[in-house]
VOBA-1610 file (N, C-alpha, C; in pm, whole numbers, padded with zeros to 5 digits, always signed):
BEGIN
Unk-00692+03181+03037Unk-00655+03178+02896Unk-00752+03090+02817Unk-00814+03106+02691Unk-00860+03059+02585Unk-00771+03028+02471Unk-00845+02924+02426Unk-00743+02869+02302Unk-00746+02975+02189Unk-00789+03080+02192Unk-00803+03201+02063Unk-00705+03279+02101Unk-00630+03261+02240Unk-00500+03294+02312Unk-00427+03275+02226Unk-00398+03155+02170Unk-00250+03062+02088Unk-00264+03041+01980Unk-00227+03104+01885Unk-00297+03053+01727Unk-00214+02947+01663Unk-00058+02869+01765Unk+00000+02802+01657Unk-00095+02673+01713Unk-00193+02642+01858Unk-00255+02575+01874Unk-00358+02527+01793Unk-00413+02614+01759Unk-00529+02624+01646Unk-00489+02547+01509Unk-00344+02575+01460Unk-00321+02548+01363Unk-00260+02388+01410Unk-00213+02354+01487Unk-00224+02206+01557Unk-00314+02167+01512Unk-00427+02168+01598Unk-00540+02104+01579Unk-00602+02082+01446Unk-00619+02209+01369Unk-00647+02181+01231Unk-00553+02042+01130Unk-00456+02049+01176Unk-00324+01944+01129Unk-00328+01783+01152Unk-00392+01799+01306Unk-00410+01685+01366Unk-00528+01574+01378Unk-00633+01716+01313Unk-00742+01631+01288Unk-00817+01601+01153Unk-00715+01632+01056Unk-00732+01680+00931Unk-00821+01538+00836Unk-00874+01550+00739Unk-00971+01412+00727Unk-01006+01320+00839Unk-01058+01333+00931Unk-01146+01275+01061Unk-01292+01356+00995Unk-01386+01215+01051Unk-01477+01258+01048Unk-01569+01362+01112Unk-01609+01457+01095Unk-01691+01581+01159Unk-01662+01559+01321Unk-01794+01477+01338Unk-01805+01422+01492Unk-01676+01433+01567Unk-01634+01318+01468Unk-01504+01266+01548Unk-01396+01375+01618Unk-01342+01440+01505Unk-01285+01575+01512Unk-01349+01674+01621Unk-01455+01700+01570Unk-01506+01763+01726Unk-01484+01718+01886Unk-01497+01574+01879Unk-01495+01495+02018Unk-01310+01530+02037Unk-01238+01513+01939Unk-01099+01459+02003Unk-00999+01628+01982Unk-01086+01725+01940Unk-01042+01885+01961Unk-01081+01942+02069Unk-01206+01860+02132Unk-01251+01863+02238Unk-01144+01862+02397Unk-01086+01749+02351Unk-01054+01629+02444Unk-00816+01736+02433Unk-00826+01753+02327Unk-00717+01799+02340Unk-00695+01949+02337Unk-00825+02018+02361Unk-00805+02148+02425Unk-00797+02169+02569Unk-00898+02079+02607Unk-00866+02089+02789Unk-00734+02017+02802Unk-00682+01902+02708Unk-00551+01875+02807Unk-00444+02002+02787Unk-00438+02060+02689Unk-00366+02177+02631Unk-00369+02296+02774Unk-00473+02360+02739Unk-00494+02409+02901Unk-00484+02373+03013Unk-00495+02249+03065Unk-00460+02221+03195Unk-00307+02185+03216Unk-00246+02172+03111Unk-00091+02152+03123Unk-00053+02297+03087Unk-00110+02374+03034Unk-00018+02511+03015Unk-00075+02630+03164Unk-00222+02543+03243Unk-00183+02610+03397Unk-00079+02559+03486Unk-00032+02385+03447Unk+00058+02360+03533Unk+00153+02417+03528Unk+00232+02433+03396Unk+00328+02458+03376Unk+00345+02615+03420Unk+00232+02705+03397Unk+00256+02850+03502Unk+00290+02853+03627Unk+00225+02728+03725Unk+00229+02736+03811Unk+00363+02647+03867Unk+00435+02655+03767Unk+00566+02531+03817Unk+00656+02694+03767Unk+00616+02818+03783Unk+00668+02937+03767Unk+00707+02975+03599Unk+00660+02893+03485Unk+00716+02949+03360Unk+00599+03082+03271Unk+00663+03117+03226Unk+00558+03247+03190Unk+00479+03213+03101Unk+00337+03237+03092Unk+00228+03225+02977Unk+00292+03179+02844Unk+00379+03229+02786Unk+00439+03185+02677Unk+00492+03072+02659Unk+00616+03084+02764Unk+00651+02933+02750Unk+00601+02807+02783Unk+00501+02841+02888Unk+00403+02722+02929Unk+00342+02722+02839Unk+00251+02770+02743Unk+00220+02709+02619Unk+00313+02625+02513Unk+00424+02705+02507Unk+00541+02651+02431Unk+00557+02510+02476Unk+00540+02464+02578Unk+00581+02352+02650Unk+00501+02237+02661Unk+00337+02294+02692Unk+00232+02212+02605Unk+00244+02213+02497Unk+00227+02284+02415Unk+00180+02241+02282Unk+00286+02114+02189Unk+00416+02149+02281Unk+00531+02004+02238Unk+00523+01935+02299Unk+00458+01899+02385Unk+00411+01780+02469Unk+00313+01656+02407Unk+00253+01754+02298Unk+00124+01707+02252Unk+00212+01578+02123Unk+00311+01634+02071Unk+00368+01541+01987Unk+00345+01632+01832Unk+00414+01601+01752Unk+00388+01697+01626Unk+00252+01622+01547Unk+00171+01762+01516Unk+00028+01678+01460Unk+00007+01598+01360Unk+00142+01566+01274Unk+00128+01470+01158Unk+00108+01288+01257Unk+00198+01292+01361Unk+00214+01174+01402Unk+00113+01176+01482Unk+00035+01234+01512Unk-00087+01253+01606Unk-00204+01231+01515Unk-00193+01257+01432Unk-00335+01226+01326Unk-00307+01130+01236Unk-00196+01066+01225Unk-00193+00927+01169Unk-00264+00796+01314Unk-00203+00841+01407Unk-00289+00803+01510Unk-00413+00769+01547Unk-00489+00910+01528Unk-00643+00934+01544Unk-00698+00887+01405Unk-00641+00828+01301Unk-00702+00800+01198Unk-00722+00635+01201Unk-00580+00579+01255Unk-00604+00437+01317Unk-00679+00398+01381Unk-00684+00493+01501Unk-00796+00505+01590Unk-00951+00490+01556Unk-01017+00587+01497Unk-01121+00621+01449Unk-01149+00591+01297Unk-01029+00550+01242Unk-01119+00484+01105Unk-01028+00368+01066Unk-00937+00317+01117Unk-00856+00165+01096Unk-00933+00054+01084Unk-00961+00022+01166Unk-01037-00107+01177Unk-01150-00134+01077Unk-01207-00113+01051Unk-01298-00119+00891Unk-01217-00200+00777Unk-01108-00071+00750Unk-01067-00063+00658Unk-00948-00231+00663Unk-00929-00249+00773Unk-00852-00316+00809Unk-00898-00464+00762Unk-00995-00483+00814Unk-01125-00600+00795Unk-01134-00636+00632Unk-01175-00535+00606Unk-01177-00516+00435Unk-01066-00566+00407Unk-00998-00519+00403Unk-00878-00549+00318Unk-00763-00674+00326Unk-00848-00731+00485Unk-00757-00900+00484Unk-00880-00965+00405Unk-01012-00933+00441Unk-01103-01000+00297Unk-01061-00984+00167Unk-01033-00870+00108Unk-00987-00855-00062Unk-00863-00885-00096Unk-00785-00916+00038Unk-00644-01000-00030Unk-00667-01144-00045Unk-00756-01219+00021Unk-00813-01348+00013Unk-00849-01360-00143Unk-00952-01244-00192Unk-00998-01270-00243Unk-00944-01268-00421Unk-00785-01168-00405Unk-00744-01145-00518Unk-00682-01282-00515Unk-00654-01390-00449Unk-00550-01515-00441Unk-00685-01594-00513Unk-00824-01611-00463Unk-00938-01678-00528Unk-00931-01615-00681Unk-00916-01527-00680Unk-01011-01461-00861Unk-00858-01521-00910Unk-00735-01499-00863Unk-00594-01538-00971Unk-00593-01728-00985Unk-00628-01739-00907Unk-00603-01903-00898Unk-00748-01988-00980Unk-00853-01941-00931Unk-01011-01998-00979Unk-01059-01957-01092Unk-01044-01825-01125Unk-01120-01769-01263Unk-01049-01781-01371Unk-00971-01774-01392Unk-00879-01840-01519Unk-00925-01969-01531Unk-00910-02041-01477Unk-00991-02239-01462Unk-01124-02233-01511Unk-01186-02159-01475Unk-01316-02117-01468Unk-01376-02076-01620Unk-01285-01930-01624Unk-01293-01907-01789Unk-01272-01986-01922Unk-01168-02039-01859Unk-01128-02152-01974Unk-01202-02250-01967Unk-01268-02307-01880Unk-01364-02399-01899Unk-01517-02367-02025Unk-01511-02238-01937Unk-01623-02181-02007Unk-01632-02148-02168Unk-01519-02097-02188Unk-01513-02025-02311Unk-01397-02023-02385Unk-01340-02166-02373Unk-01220-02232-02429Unk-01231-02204-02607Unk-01356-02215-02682Unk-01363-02214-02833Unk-01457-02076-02860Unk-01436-01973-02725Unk-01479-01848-02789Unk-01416-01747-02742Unk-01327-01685-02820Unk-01198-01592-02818Unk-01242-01430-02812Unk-01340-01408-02843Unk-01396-01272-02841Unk-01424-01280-02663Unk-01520-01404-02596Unk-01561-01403-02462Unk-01445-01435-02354Unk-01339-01478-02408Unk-01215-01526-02345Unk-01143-01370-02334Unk-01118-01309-02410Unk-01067-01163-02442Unk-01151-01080-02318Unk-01299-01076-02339Unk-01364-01000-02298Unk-01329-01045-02099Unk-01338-01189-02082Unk-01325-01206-01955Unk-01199-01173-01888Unk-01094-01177-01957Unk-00977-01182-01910Unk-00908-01010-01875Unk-00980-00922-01936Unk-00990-00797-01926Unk-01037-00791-01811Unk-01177-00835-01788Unk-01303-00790-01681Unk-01192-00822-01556Unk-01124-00992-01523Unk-01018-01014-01414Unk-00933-00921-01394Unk-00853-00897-01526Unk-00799-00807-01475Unk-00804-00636-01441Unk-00903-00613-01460Unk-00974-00493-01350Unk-01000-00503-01230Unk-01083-00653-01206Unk-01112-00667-01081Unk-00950-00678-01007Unk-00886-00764-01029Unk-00741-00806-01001Unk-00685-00662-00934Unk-00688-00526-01074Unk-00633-00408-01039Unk-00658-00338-00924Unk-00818-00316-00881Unk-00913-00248-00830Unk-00876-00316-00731Unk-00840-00421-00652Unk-00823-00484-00518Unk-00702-00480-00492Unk-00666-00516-00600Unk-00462-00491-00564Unk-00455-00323-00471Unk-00494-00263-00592Unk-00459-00098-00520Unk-00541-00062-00437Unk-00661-00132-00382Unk-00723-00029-00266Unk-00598-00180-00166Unk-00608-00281-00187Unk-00507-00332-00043Unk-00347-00282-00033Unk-00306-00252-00129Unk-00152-00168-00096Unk-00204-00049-00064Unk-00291+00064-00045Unk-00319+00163-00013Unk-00346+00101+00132Unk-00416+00050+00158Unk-00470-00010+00303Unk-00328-00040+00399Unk-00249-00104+00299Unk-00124-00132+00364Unk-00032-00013+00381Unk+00000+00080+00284Unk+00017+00189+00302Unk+00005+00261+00434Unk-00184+00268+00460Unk-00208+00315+00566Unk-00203+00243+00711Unk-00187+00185+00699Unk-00182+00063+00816Unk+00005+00085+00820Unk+00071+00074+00768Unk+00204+00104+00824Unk+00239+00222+00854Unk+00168+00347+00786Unk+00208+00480+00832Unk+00080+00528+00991Unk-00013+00455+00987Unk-00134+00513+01106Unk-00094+00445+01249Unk-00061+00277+01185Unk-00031+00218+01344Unk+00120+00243+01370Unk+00181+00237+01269Unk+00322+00177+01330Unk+00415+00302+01253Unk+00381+00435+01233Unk+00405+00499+01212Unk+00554+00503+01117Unk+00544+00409+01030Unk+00657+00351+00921Unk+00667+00465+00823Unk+00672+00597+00824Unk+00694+00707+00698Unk+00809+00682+00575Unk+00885+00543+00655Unk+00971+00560+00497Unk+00897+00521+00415Unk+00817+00413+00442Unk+00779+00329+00310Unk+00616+00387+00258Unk+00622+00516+00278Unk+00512+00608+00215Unk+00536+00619+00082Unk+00682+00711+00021Unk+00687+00677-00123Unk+00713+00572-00160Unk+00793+00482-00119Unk+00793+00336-00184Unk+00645+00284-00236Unk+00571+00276-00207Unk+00460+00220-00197Unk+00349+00282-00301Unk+00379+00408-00258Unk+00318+00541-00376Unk+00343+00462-00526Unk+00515+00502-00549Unk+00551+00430-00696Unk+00507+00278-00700Unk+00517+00223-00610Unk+00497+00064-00644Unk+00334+00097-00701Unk+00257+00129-00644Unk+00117+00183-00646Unk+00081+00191-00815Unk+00174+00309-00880Unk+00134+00407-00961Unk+00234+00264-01076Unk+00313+00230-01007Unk+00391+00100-01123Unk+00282+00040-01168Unk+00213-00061-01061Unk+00129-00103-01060Unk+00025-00089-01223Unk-00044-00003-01150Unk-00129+00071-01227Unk-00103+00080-01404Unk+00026+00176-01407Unk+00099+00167-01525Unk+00063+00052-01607Unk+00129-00082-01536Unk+00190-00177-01602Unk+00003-00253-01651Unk-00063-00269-01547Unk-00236-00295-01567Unk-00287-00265-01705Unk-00282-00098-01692Unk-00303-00036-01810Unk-00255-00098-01942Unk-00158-00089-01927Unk-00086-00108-02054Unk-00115-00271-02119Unk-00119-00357-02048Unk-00191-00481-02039Unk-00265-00468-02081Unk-00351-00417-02003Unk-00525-00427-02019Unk-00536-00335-02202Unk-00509-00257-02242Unk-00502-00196-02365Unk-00417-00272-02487Unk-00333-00360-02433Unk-00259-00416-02567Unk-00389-00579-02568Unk-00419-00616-02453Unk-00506-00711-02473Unk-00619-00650-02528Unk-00667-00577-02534Unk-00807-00501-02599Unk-00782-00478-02785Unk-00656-00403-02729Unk-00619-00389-02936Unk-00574-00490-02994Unk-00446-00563-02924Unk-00453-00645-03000Unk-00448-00797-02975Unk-00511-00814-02866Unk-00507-00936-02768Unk-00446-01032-02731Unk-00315-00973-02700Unk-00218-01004-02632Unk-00160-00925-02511Unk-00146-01007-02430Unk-00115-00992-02264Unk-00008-00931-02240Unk+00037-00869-02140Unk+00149-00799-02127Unk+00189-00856-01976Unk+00148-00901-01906Unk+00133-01004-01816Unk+00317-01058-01805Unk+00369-01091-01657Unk+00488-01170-01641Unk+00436-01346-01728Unk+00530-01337-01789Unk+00553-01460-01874Unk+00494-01466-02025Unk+00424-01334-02055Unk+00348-01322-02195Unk+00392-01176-02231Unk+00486-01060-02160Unk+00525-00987-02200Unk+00650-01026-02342Unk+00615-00896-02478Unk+00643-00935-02552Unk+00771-00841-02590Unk+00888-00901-02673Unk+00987-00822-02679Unk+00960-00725-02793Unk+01029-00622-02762Unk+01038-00479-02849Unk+01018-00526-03005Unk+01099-00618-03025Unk+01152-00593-03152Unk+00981-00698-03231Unk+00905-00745-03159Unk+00776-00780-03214Unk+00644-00706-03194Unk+00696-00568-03152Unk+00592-00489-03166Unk+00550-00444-03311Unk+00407-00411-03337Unk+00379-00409-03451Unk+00329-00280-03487Unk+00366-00155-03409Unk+00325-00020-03447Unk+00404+00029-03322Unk+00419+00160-03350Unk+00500+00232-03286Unk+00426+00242-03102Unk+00265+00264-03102Unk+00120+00228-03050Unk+00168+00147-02940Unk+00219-00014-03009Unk+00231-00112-02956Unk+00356-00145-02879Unk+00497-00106-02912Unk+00606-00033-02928Unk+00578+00042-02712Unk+00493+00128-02755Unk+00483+00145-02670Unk+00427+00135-02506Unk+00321+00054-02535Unk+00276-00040-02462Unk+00336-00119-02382Unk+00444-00189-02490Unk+00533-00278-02424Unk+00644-00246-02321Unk+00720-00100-02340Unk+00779-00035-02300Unk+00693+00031-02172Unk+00604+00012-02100Unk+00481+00086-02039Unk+00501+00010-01957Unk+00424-00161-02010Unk+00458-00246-01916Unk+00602-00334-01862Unk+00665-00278-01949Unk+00813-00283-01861Unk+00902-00204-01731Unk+00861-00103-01767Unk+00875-00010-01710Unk+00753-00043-01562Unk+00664-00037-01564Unk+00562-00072-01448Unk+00648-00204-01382Unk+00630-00286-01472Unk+00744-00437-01376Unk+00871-00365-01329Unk+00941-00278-01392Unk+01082-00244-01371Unk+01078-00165-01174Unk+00918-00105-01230Unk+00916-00002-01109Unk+00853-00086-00979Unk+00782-00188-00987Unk+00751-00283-00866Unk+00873-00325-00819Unk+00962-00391-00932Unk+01058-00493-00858Unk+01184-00419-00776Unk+01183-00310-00819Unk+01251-00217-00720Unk+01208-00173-00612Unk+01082-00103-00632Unk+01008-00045-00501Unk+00971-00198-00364Unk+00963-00314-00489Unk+00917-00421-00361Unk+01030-00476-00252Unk+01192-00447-00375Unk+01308-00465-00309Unk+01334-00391-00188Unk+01273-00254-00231Unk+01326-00125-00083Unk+01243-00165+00052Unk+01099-00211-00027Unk+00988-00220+00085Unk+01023-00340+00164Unk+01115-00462+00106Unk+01133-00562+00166Unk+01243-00542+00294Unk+01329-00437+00223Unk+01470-00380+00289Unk+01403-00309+00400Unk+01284-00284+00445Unk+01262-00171+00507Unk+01191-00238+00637Unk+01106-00355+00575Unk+00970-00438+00692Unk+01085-00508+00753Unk+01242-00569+00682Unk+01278-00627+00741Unk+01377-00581+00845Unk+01388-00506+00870Unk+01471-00417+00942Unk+01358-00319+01102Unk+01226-00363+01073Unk+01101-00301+01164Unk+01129-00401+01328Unk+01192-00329+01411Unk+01243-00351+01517Unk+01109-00474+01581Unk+00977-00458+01600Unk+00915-00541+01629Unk+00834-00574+01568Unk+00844-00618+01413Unk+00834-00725+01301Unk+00658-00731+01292Unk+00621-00595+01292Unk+00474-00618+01268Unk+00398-00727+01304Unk+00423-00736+01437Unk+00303-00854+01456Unk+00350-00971+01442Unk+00515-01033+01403Unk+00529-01111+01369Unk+00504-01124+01218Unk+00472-01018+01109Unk+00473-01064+01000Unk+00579-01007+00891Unk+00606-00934+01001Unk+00734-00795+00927Unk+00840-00911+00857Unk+00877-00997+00861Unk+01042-01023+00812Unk+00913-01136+00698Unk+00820-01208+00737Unk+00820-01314+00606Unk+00697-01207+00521Unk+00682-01116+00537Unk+00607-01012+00379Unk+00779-00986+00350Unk+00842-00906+00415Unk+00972-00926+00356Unk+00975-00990+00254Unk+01017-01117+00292Unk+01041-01263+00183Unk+00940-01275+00106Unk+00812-01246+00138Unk+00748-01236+00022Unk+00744-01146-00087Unk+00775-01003-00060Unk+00806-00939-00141Unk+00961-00943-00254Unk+01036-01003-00150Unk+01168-01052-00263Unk+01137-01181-00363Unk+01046-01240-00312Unk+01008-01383-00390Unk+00931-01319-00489Unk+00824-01201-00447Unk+00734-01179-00596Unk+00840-01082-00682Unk+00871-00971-00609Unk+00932-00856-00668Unk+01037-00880-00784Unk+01193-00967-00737Unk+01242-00990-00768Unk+01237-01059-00949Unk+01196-01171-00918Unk+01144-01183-01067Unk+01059-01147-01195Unk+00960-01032-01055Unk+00881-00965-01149Unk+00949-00832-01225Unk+01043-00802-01201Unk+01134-00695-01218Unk+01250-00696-01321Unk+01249-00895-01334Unk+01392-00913-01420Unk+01295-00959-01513Unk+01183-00999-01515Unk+01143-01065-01690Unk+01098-01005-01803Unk+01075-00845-01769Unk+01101-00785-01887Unk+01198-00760-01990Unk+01359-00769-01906Unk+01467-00769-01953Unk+01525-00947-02004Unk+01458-01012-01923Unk+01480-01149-01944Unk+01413-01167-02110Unk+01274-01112-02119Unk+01181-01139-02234Unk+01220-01116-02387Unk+01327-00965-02321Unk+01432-00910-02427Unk+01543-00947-02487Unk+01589-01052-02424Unk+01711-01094-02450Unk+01692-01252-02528Unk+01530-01287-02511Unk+01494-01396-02591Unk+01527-01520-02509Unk+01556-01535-02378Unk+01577-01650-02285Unk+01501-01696-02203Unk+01386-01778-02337Unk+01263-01851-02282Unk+01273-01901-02138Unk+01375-02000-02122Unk+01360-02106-02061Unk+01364-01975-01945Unk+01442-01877-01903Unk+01447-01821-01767Unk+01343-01724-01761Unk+01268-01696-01866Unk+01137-01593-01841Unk+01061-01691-01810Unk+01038-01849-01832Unk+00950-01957-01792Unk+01014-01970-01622Unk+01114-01982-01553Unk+01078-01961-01419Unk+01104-01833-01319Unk+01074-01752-01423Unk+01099-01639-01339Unk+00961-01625-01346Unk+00882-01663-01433Unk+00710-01640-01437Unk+00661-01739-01304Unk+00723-01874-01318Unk+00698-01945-01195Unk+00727-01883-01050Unk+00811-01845-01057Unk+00857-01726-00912Unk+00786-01649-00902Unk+00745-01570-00992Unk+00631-01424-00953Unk+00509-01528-00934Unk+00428-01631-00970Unk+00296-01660-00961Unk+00321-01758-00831Unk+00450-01802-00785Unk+00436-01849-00616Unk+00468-01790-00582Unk+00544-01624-00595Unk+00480-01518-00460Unk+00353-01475-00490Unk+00307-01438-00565Unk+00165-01432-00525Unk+00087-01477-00455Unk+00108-01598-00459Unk+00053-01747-00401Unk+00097-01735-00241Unk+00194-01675-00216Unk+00231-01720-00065Unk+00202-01489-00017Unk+00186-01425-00071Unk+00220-01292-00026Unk+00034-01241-00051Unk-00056-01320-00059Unk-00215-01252+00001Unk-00206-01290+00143Unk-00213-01445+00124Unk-00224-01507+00255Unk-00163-01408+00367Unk-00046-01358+00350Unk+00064-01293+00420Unk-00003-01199+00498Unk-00052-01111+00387Unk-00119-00983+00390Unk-00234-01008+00426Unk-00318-01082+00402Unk-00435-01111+00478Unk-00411-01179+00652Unk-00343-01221+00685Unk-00300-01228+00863Unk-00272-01079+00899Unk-00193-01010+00822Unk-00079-00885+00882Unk-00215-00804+00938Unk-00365-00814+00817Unk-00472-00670+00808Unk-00529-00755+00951Unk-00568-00920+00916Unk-00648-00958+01081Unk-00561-00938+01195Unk-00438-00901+01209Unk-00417-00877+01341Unk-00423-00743+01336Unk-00411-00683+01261Unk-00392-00561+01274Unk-00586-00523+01320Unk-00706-00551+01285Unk-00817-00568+01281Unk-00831-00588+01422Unk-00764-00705+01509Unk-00819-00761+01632Unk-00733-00692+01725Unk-00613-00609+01691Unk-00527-00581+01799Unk-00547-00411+01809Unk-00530-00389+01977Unk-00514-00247+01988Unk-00399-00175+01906Unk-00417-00034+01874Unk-00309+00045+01837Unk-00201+00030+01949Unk-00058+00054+01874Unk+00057+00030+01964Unk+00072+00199+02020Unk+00074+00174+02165Unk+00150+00314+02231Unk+00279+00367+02168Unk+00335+00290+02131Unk+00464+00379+02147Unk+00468+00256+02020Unk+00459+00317+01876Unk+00476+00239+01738Unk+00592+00270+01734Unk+00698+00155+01651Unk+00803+00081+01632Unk+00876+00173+01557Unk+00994+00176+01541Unk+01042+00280+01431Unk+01178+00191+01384Unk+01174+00225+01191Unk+01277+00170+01149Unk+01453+00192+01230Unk+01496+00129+01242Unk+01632+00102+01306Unk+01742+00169+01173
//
């Protein structure tokens, strides 16, 4: 028998090796056609008929989504992995140093203060979302975590949202939309602006939920990622949480609790790179797990 024998094989493989690189894909379609065949002669010869001995390999093999989150850990994890405990380091340096930095610099010039504080927060954006994507993939490739695929998606696209909307009300009319400088409805000054504000509420509204589920989810991961599964947990309830209530806090005009609920979101920050930067180096130095963990 030839694999042009079995066409739901074919369509396996296409499934399983789907974004792998050329090479790669070749080597490991390689590698799982002979095992395919040599288990669908055993299985003839343990008396089952051509059919079902294929039937019997080809479910042996494991379904190809969880097989190519695998081969993607495998063959392209570690890079990405490396990277991305570097750019969580590095978003904790640009939040903590460049603000100090700027203001030193350009304390009595408001056009260059404007202009810098934009530029951060791009860079800020641009690292945030390729390391929750990284994390993303790192919980669905090693440890095969599929709940927290959409969680992460919306937190992602919250994210983003809420950036935007920031980054554009500081451009027009240079003011921040930022936890602790988000501004209430009723001082918007065009319908434009109005909406902006509502943009970046909505983006906070959609983190502090999605970070709540994601926290509900690592903490419940039977063998705790490495040891980091239950305190990103806590870090995510320490940032999420308040980042989620101070839009509504901002609305209701109750300075004093949008002043430490701003303190709460800027010490999780403070404690949830670091976090994430251990979770990517072990994940970097350690083999893929045989048999990845599954939510309970």
């Amino acid at each position: 028998m030839t694999l042009d024998d079995h066409h739901a094989m074919q369509q396996w493989l296409a499934a399983a090796t789907a974004k792998l690189p050329a090479a790669t894909a070749e080597l490991v379609t390689k590698e799982f056609i002979d095992h395919f065949l040599d288990a669908v002669e055993d299985y003839q010869a343990e008396g089952l008929s051509q059919t079902a001995a294929q039937t019997r390999a080809l479910a042996d093999l494991g379904t190809p989504e969880a097989v190519g989150r695998s081969l993607k850990d495998v063959h392209l994890g570690k890079p990405h992995y490396r990277t991305a405990a570097f750019a969580s380091l590095l978003i904790l340096v640009v939040m903590m140093g460049i603000p100090v930095l700027v203001y030193s610099l350009f304390a009595e010039e408001s056009l260059a203060m404007q202009v810098s504080q934009v530029a951060m927060g791009v860079l800020i954006a641009v690292l945030t979302v390729y390391v929750l994507n990284m994390l993303r993939r790192l919980l669905l490739w090693r440890f095969d975590l599929t709940a927290v695929d959409k969680p992460l998606q919306v937190a992602i696209g919250s994210y983003v949202l809420w950036l935007t909307a920031d980054t554009l009300s500081l451009l027009v009319y240079n003011a921040p939309l930022y936890v602790g400088s988000l501004r209430a409805l009723g001082t918007a000054v065009s319908a434009f602006d109005k909406g902006l504000i509502i943009a970046a509420w909505a983006g906070q509204i959609g983190i502090g939920i999605t970070g709540l589920v994601l926290a509900r989810l690592l903490w419940r991961t039977p063998e705790n990622l490495y040891g980091i599964g239950k305190p990103l947990a806590g870090c995510l309830v320490f940032m999420a949480l308040p980042i989620g209530l101070a839009g509504l806090a901002t609305n209701t005009g109750a300075e004093t609790v949008v002043f430490v609920l701003s303190l709460l979101a800027m010490l999780g920050h403070i404690v949830i790179w670091p976090t994430l930067t251990l979770l990517f180096a072990r994940a970097a130095f350690r083999p893929p797990n045989e048999h990845p963990p599954q939510l309970a």
